[in-house]
C-alpha positions in Angstrom: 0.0 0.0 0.0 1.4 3.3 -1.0 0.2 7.3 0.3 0.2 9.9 -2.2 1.8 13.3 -1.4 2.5 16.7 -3.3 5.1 18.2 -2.0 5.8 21.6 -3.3 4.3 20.3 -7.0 6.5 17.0 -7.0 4.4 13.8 -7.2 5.9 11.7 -4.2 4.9 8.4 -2.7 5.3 6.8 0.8 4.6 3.5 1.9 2.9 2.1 5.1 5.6 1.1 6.9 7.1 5.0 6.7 3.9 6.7 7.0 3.3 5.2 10.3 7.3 6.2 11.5 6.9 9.4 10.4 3.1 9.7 12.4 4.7 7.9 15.8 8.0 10.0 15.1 5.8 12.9 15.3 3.3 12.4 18.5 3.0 15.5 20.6 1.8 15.9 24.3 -1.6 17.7 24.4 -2.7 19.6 27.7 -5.6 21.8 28.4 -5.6 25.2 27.1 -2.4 24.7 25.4 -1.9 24.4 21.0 -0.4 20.6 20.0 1.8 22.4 17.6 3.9 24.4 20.1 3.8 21.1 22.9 7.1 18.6 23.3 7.0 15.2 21.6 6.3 11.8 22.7 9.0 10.3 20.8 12.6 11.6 21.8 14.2 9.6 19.1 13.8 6.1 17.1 16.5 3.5 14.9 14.8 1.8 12.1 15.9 -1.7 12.2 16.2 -3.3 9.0 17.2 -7.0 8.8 16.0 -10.2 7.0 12.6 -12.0 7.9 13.3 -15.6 9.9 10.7 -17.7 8.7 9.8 -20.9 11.1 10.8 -24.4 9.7 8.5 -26.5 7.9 9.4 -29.8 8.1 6.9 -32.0 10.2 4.6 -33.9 7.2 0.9 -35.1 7.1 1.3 -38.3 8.0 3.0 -37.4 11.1 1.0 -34.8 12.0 -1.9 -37.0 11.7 0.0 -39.7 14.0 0.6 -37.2 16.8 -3.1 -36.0 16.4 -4.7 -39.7 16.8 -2.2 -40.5 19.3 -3.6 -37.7 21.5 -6.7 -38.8 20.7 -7.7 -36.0 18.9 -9.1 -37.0 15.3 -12.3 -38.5 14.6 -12.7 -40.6 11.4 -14.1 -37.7 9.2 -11.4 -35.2 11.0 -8.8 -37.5 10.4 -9.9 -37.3 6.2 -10.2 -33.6 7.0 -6.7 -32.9 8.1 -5.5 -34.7 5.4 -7.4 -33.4 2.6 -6.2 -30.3 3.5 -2.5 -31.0 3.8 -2.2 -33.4 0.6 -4.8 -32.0 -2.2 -4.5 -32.9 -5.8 -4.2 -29.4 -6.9 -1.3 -28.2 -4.5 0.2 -30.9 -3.4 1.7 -32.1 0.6 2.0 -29.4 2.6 3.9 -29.8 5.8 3.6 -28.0 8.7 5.9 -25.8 11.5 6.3 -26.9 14.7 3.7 -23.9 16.3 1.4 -25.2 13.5 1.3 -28.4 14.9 1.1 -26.9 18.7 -1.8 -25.0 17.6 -3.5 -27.6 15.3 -3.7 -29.8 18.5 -4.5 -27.5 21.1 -7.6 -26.0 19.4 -8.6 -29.7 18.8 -8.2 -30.4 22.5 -10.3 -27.4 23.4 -12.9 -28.3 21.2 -13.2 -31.5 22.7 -14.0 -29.9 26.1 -16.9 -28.5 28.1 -14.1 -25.8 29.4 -14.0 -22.4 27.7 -10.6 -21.4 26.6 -8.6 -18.7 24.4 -5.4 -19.4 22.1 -3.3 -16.4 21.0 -0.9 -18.0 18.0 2.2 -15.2 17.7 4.7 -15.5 14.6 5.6 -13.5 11.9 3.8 -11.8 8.8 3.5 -15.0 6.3 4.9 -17.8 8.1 1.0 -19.6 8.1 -0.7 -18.2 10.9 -3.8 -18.8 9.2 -3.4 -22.3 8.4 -2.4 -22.8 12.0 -6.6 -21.6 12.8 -8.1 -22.9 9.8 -7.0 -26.3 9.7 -8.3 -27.7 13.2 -11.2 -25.1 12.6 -12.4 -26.5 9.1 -11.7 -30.0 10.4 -14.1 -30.1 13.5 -16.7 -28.0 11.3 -16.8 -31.0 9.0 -17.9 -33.3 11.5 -20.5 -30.9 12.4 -22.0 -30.7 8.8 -25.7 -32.0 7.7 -27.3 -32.1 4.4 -30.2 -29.9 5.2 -28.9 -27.5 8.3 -27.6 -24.6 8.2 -26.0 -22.4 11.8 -23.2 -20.5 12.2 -20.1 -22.8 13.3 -17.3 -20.6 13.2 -16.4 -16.7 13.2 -13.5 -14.9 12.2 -13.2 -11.5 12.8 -10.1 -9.2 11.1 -9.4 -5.5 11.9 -9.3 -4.2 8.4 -11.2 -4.7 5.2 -8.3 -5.7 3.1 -7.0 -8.4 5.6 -10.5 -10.0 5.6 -10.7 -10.3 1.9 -7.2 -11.9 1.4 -8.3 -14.3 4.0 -11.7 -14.9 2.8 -10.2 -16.3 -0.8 -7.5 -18.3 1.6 -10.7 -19.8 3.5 -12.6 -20.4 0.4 -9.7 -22.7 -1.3 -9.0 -24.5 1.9 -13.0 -25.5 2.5 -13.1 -26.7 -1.3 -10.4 -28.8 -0.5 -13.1 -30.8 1.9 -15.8 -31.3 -1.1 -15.0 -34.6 -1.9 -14.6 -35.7 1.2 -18.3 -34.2 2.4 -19.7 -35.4 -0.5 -18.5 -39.4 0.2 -19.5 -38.8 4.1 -23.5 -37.7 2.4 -22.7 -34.2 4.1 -23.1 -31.1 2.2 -20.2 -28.6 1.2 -18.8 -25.9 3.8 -20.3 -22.7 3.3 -18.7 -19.4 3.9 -19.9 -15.3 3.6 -18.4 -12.2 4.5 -20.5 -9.5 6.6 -18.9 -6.1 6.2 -19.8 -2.9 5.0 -19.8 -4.2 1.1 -22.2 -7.2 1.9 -25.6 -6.5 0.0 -28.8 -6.7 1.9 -30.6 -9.1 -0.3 -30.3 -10.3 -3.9 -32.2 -7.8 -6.1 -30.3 -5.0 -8.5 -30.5 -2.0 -6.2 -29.2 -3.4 -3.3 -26.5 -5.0 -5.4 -25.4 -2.0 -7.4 -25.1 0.3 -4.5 -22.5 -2.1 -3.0 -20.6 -3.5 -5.9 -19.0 -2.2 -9.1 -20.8 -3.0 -12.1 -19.5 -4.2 -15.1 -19.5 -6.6 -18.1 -23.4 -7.4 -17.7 -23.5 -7.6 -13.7 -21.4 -6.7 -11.2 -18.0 -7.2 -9.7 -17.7 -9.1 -6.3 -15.2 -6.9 -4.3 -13.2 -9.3 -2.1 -13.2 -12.7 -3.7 -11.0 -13.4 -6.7 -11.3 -16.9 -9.4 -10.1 -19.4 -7.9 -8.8 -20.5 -11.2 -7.0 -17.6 -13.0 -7.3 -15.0 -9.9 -9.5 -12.9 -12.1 -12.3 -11.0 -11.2 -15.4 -12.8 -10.8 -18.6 -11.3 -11.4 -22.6 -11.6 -10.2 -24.2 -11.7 -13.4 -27.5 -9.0 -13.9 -29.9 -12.1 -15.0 -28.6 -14.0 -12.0 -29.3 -11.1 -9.4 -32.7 -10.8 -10.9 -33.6 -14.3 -10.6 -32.4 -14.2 -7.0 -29.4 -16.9 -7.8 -26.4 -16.4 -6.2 -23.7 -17.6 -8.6 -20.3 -16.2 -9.5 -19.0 -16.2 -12.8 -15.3 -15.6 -14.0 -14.9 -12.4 -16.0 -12.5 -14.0 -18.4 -14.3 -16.6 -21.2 -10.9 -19.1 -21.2 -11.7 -19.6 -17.7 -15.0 -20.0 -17.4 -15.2 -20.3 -13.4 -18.6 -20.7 -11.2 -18.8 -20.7 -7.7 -22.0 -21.7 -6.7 -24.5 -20.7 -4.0 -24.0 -23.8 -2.1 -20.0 -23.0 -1.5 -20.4 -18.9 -1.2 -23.6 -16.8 0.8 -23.1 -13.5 -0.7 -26.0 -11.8 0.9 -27.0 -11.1 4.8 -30.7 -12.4 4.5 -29.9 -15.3 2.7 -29.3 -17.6 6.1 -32.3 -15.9 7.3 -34.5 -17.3 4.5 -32.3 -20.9 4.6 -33.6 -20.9 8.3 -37.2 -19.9 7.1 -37.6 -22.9 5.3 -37.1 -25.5 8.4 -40.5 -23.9 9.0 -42.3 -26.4 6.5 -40.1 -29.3 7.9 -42.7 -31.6 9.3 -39.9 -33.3 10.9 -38.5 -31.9 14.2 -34.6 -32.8 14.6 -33.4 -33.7 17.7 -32.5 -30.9 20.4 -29.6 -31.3 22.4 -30.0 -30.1 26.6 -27.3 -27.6 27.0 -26.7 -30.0 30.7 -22.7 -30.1 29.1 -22.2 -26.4 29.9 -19.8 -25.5 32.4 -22.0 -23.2 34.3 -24.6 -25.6 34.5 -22.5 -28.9 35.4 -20.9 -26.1 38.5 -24.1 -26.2 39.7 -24.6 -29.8 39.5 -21.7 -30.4 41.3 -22.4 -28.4 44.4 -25.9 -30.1 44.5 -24.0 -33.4 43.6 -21.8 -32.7 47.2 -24.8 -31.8 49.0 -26.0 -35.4 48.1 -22.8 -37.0 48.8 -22.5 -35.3 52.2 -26.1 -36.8 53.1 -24.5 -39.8 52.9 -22.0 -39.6 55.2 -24.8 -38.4 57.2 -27.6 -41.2 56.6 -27.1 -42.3 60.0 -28.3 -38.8 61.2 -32.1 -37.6 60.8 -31.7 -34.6 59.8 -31.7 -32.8 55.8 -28.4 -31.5 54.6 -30.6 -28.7 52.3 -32.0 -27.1 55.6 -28.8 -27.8 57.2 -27.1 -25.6 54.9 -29.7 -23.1 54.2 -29.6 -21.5 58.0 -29.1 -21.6 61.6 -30.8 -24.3 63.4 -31.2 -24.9 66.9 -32.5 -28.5 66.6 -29.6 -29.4 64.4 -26.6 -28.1 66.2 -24.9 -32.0 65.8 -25.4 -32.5 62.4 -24.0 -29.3 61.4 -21.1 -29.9 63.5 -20.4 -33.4 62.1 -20.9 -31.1 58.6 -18.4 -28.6 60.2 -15.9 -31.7 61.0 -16.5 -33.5 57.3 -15.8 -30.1 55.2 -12.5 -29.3 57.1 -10.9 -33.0 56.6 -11.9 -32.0 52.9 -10.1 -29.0 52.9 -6.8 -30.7 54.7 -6.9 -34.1 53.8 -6.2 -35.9 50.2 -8.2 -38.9 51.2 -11.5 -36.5 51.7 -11.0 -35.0 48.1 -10.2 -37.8 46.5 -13.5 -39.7 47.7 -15.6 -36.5 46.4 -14.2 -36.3 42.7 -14.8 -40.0 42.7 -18.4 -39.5 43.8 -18.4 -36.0 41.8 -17.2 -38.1 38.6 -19.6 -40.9 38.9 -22.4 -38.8 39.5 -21.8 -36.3 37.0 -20.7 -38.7 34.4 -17.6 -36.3 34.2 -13.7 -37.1 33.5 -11.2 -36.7 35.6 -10.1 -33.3 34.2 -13.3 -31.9 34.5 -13.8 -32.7 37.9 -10.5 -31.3 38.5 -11.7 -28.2 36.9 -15.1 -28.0 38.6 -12.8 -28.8 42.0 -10.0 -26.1 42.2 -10.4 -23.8 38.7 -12.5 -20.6 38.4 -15.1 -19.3 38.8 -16.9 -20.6 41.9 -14.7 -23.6 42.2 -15.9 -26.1 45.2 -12.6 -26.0 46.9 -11.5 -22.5 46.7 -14.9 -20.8 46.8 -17.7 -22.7 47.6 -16.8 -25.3 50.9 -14.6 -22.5 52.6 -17.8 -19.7 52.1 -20.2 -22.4 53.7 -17.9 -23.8 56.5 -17.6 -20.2 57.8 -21.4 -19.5 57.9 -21.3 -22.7 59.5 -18.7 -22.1 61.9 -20.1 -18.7 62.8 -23.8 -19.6 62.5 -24.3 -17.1 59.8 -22.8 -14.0 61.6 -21.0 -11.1 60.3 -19.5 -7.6 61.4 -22.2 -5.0 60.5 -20.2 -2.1 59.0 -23.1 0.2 58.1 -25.7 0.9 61.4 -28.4 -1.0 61.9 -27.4 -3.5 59.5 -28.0 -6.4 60.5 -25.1 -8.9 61.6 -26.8 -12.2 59.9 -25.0 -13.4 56.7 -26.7 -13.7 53.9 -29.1 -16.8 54.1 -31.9 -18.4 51.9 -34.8 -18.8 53.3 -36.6 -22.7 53.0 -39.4 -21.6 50.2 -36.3 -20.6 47.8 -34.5 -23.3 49.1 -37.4 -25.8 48.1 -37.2 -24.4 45.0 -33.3 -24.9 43.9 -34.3 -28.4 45.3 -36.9 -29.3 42.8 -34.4 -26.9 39.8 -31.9 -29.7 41.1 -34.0 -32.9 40.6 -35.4 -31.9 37.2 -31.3 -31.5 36.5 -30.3 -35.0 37.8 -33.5 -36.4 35.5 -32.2 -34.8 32.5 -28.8 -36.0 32.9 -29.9 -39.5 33.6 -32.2 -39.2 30.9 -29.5 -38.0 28.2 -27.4 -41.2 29.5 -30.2 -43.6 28.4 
């Protein structure tokens, strides 16, 4: 990218790289009631360094990127064909991958294989494949997600400037075409990509199309996807617009290019009609319970102790939920012996490792995600939960008032709303045992 200048009536140009030095070189301290031109600069001084671009190894290929994946246990069948669709296509040939390609590949896999939320930040340098290093496990899980006939949202890539998102759009497109034959032997349907910016039309019709894109040669030019053939300009032809078709044709007559509507959405209402039309479905496909989210198996678990602590207790009459809910004069003892088991929790490994047993069998959860539930945040049982309720319990719900007349009580839940997160509770543990079955 280069600026433009006239300096003194001589045509001069500047590229990005020393527009933005001279623009930090020239920062200035602003200050109330003072002019920017007369204040001191930011920037006392600055070196250029100039010096050849390192690019990371590539040596590690498909075959043993696909062992390390299954040997973590990482690769379904159809993954498995994914990833190496990707990295050994007819057209381009093997491609092998860096070391932090590999790092990444796996560890975006891994995440996606958990109920735990996580975020990835993959640094190197301009061109070295940063965005193969996110597409390839991205495009791989989304292909195991595909079905003939529905259409959501599976994966969003967000870029800070319009010309970074088209490059990478055309990158995207190539790579997903790379999966079509493999979709199409699994019975799924091809990966479909758009782009929502400001050039995006509205809808298919002429108006909303010409006031977005340039028109030429009988329709009109798409302004961030190029052939995928002869890198030519590719063009939504007038008759097509008007029939409501989106299709892509090459400009140039050797090449003859389409990209059809099943591989491109070029419009933002089209996935609004696609999901209009599960309307006249008669039949209703199956709804997954969101009973895998995190926040939701948290809240299992700390009903899941409350169970396991009633049996230690069986022996006792008593009812940990009203044990736990407030003071109680008639059962001082159980609440001690609840006093007595937390504590050996907190301090003992035999205590903790008798919970995440119970935790994991009762859940249904592995050992890393009890381990989570147990010690990460947010509200973790260990950290957070069992230390909060052995101090109510150890102080019978008092606290220092700091404002006056405020009360010294902790906070407490009365029995009514307590009744209630019992029966919330039990319509959870059916659902889960129901979802086993």
């Amino acid at each position: 990218m280069l600026f433009e200048f006239n300096l003194r009536g001589d045509r001069l140009f500047r590229t990005r790289m020393a527009e933005g030095v001279r623009l930090f070189a020239r920062l200035r301290q602003l200050f109330p009631n003072n002019s920017w031109q007369t204040s001191p600069t930011l920037v006392a001084d600055y070196r250029l360094q100039i010096r050849p671009r390192i690019y990371p190894k590539r040596y590690i290929t498909p075959e043993t990127v696909i062992e390390q994946l299954e040997a973590d246990k990482l690769l379904t069948p159809i993954r498995k064909k994914a990833v190496a669709a990707i990295l050994n296509s007819p057209l381009r040939g093997e491609v092998q991958l860096a070391d932090f390609q590999l790092r990444a590949t796996s560890r975006m896999l891994r995440d996606l294989n958990s109920t735990k939320s996580r975020g990835m930040i993959v640094c190197a340098g301009t061109g070295t494949g940063k965005t193969l290093s996110f597409y390839l496990p991205a495009l791989a899980h989304i292909a195991g997600l595909l079905k003939k006939n529905e259409y959501w949202s599976k994966g969003l890539a967000i870029y800070p400037r319009n010309e970074l998102l088209k490059d990478q759009f055309s990158e995207t497109y190539q790579e997903a075409r790379r999966l079509d034959a493999v979709l199409k032997a699994e019975g799924k349907r091809k990966i479909l990509i758009g782009a929502f910016f400001g050039l995006t039309p509205r809808s298919a019709t002429l108006d909303r199309v010409q006031d977005k894109w340039e028109a030429e040669s009988g329709g009109f030019t798409c302004p961030y996807l190029r052939c995928p053939r002869c890198e030519g300009a590719l063009s939504w032809r007038r008759a097509d617009v008007e029939a409501g078709k989106e299709k892509l044709s090459c400009l140039k007559a050797s090449c003859g290019a389409v990209i059809q509507g099943d591989e491109v959405i070029l419009t933002r209402d089209r996935i609004v009609y696609q999901g209009y039309d599960m309307l006249f479905n008669p039949v209703l496909e199956k709804r997954s319970l969101p009973i895998q989210n995190r926040y939701v198996i948290r809240t299992s678990a700390v009903f899941a102790f409350m169970d396991w602590v009633g049996h230690q207790l069986a022996a006792i009459k008593g009812s940990v939920w009203y044990d736990f809910a407030s003071p109680s004069e008639y059962a001082k003892k159980r609440q001690q012996l609840e006093i007595e088991l937390i504590e050996k929790i907190l301090e003992t490994e035999t205590r903790q490792l008798e919970l995440a047993a119970y935790l994991q069998s009762a859940l249904n959860l592995s050992k890393d995600e009890v381990e989570a539930i147990l010690w990460e945040a947010p509200r973790s049982l260990m950290m957070v939960v069992l230390p909060t309720l052995l101090r109510r319990l150890k102080s019978n719900w008092y606290r220092f008032s700091v404002h006056l007349n405020e009360s010294n009580q902790d906070y407490q839940t009365n029995r009514r709303i307590f009744s209630v997160w019992r029966r919330v509770h039990c319509h959870l543990r059916i659902l889960r045992l129901w979802t086993r079955n």
